[in-house]
C-alpha positions in Angstrom: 0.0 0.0 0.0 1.2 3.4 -1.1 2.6 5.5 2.0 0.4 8.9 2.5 2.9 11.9 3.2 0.8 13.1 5.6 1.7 10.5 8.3 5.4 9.9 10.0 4.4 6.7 12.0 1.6 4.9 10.2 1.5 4.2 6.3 -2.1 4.0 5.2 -3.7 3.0 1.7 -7.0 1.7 -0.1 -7.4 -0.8 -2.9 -10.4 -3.0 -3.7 -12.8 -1.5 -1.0 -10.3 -2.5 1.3 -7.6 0.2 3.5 -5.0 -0.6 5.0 -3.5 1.0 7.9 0.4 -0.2 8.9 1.9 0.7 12.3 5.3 1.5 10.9 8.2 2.6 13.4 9.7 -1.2 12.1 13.4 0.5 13.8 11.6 0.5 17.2 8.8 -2.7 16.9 6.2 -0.4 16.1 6.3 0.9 19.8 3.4 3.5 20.0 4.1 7.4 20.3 1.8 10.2 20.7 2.2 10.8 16.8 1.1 7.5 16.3 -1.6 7.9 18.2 -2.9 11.1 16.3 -2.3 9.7 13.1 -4.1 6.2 13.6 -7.2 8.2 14.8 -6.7 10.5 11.4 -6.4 7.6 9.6 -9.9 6.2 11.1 -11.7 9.4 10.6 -10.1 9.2 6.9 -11.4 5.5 6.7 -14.7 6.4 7.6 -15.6 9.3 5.5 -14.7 7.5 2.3 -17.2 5.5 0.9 -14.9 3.5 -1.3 -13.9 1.7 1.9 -15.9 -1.4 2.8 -13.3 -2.8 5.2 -10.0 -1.6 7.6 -6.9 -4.1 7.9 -4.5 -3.2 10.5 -1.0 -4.8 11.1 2.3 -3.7 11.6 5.5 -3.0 9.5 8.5 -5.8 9.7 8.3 -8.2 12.3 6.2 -6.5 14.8 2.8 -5.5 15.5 3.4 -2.9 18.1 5.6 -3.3 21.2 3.5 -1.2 23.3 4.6 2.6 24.3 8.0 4.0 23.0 9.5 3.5 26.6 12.2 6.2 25.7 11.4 8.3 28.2 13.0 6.0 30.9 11.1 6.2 34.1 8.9 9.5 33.8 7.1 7.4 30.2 3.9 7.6 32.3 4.3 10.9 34.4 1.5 12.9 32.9 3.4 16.0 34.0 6.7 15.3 32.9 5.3 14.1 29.4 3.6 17.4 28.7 7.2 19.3 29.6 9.1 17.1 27.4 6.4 17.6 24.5 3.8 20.8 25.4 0.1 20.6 24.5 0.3 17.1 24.4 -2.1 16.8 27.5 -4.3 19.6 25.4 -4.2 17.3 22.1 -5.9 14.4 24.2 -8.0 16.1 26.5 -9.1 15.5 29.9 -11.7 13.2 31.4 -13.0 13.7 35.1 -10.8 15.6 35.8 -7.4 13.6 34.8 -5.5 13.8 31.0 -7.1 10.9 29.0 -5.2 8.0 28.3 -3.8 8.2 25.0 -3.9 4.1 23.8 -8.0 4.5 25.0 -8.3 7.6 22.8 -7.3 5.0 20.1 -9.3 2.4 21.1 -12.6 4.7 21.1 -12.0 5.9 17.4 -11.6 2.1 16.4 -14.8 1.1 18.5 -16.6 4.0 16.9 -15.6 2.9 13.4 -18.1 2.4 10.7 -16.5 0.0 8.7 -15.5 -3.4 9.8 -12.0 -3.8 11.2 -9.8 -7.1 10.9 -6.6 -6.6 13.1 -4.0 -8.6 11.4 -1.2 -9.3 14.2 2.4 -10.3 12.3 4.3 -10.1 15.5 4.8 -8.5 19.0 1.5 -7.0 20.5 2.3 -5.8 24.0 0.7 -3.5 26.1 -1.1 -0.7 23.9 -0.5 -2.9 21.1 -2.7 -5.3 22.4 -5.4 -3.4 23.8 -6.0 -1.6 21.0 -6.9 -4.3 19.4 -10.0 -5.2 22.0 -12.4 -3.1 20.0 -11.4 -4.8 16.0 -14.1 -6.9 14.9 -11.6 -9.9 13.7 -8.4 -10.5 14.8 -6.4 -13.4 13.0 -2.4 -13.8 13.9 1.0 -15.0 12.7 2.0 -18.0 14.6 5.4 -15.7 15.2 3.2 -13.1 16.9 3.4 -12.7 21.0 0.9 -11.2 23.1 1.2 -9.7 26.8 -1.1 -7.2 28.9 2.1 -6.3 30.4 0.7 -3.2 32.7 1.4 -4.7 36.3 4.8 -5.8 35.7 5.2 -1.5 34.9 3.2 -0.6 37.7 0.5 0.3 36.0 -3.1 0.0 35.0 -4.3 -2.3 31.7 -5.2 1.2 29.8 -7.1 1.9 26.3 -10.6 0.8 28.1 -9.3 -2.8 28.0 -11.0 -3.6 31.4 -14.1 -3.1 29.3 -13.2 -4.2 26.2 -11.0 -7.7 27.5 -13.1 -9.1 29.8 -16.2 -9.3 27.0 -13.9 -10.5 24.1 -12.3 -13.4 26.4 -14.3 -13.7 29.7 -13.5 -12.1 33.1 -11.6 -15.5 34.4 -9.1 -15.4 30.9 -8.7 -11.9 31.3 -7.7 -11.7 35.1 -5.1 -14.1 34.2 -3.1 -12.7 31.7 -3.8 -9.0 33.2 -2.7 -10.0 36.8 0.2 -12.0 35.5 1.3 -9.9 32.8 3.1 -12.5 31.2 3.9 -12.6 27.4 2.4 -15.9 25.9 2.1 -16.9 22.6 -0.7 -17.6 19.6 -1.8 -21.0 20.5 -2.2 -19.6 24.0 -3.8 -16.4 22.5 -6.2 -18.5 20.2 -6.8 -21.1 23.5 -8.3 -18.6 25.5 -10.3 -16.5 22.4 -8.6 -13.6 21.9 -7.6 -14.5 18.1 -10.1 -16.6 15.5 -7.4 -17.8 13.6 -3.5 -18.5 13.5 -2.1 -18.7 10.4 1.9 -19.3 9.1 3.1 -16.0 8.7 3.1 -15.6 5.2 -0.7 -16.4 4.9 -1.6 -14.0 7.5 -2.3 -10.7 5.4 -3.9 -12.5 2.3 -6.2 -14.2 4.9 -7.3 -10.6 6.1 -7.9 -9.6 2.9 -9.7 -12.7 1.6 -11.9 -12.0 4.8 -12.0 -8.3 3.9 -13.2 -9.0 0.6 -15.8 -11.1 1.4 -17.4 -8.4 3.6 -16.8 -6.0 0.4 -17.7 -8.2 -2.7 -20.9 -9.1 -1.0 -22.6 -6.7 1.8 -24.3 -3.4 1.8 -22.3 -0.9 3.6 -25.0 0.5 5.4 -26.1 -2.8 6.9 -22.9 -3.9 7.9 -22.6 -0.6 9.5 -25.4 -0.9 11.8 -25.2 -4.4 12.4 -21.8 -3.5 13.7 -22.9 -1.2 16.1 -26.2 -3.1 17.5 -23.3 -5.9 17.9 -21.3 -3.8 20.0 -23.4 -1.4 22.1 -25.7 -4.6 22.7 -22.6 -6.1 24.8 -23.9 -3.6 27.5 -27.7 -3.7 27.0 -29.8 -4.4 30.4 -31.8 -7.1 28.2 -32.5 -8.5 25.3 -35.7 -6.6 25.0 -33.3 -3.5 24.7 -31.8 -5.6 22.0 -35.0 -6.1 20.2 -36.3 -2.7 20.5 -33.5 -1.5 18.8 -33.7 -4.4 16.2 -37.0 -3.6 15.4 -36.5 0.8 15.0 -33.5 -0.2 12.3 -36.0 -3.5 10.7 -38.2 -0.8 9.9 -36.2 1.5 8.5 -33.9 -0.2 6.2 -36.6 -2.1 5.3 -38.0 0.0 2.5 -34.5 1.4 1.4 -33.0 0.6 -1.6 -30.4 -1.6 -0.6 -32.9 -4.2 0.8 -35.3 -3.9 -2.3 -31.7 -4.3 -4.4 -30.6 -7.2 -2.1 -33.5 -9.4 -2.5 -33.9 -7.8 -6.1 -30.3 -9.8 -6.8 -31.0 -13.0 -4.5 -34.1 -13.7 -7.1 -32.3 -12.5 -10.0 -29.5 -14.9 -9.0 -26.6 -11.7 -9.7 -24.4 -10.0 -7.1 -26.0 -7.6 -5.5 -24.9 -3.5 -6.5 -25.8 -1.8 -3.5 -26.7 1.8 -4.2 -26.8 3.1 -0.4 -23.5 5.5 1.4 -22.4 4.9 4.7 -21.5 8.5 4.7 -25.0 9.4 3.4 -27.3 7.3 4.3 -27.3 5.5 8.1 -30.9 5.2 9.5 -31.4 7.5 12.7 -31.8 4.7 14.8 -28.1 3.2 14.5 -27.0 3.3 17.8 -24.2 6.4 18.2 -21.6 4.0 20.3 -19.6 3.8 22.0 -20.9 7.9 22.3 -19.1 10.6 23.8 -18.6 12.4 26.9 
């Protein structure tokens, strides 16, 4: 995919309804930076906006996925205050949430959890710390059988960040989670695939035409619009009180998209026996009722 001047950290392209966002600091494993994290939420917004995309694959340049933060800054990497004096307005760029600077990796994580188009995290390598949890809120995520996984956060002192105390728990289950957060051990794929957290290992080299196989499934044969909002009933309904909430919402979206064009063009092309040419824009065209999640505050 062709780099995009505007980005130092990521490289980001789109071919065949697919883009393709690469984590590319290969000289440092892909370890995340505050760049990184502005540019990856650029690259979402720029993701979402275009209506040739169908589908997002992210993976990571060289042999890692991401190592987790750039730990450069020695002891003070975490020390809110001492971050804004070594790069000012940084604490500005993120914000601040109850009263404390947001956590960069979960500013991340939100934009991805907010995204409109499906994303397939495709891990290559080493995804520790932020770059696991930012993974949480992808749709898919399929790995190398080289890649290495670790919520690392307790042996640094710290807390599991990038809402992954939401996000892990409901991917994996509370028990799996509590294991590898209180541990913070690195473990491999098998062990990552054991306990849910990827669908799929594959040999390294069959990792990325995997994605896009998937990616092109979703593209070649979907309306945008539905996938859209099944997307977000999927993921807001992880919190519902009931399924009643569920169905509520079910039936709001039934009724709308029902008379649309791309449902009278869908069934149109299943009794035609032809693909279907959906004529419906994401950008456009989302029914009222999709629920706006995960919101803001």
């Amino acid at each position: 995919m062709p780099d995009q001047p505007a980005y130092r950290e990521i490289l980001y392209g789109v071919a065949d309804g697919v883009a393709t966002i690469t984590l590319n600091r290969p000289q440092r494993m892909n370890a995340f930076t505050h760049v990184m994290r502005g540019e990856l939420i650029d690259a979402f917004d720029r993701a979402d906006a275009d209506d040739a995309v169908r589908a997002v694959v992210v993976t990571g340049a060289d042999r890692a996925f991401c190592a987790g933060a750039d730990l450069s800054g020695g002891g003070d990497t975490f020390n809110a205050e001492a971050r804004e004096q070594r790069q000012p307005g940084m604490t500005r760029d993120k914000g601040m949430i109850d009263g404390a600077p947001r956590d960069g990796g979960g500013t991340v994580s939100l934009r991805i959890a907010s995204s409109l188009k499906p994303v397939i995290g495709a891990i290559n390598g080493a995804a520790v710390g932020v770059g696991v949890t930012m993974t949480l809120p992808m749709d898919v995520r399929i790995a190398s059988d080289r890649a290495k996984f670790g919520f690392v956060f307790a042996r640094r002192g710290i807390v599991a960040e990038a809402a992954s105390s939401w996000f892990l728990p409901r991917v994996v289950g509370i028990s799996q989670a509590m294991e590898w957060a209180a541990t913070g051990r690195v473990f491999d794929a098998q062990e990552a695939l054991a306990g849910r957290l990827v669908s799929r290992v594959l040999p390294g080299e069959e990792l990325l035409p995997a994605a896009y196989a998937l990616a092109a499934e979703i593209a070649d044969n979907t309306s945008g619009v539905s996938v859209a909002a099944i997307r977000k009933l999927m993921w807001s309904g992880l919190s519902a009180p009931s399924p009643w909430d569920a169905h509520s919402a079910d039936s709001r979206l039934m009724r709308e998209l029902g008379g649309s064009p791309d449902t009278a063009e869908g069934v149109t092309a299943f009794l035609e026996k032809r693909p279907a040419k959906f004529p419906m824009r994401v950008s456009a065209d989302l029914p009222p009722s999709v629920p706006d999640w995960p919101g803001e505050r």
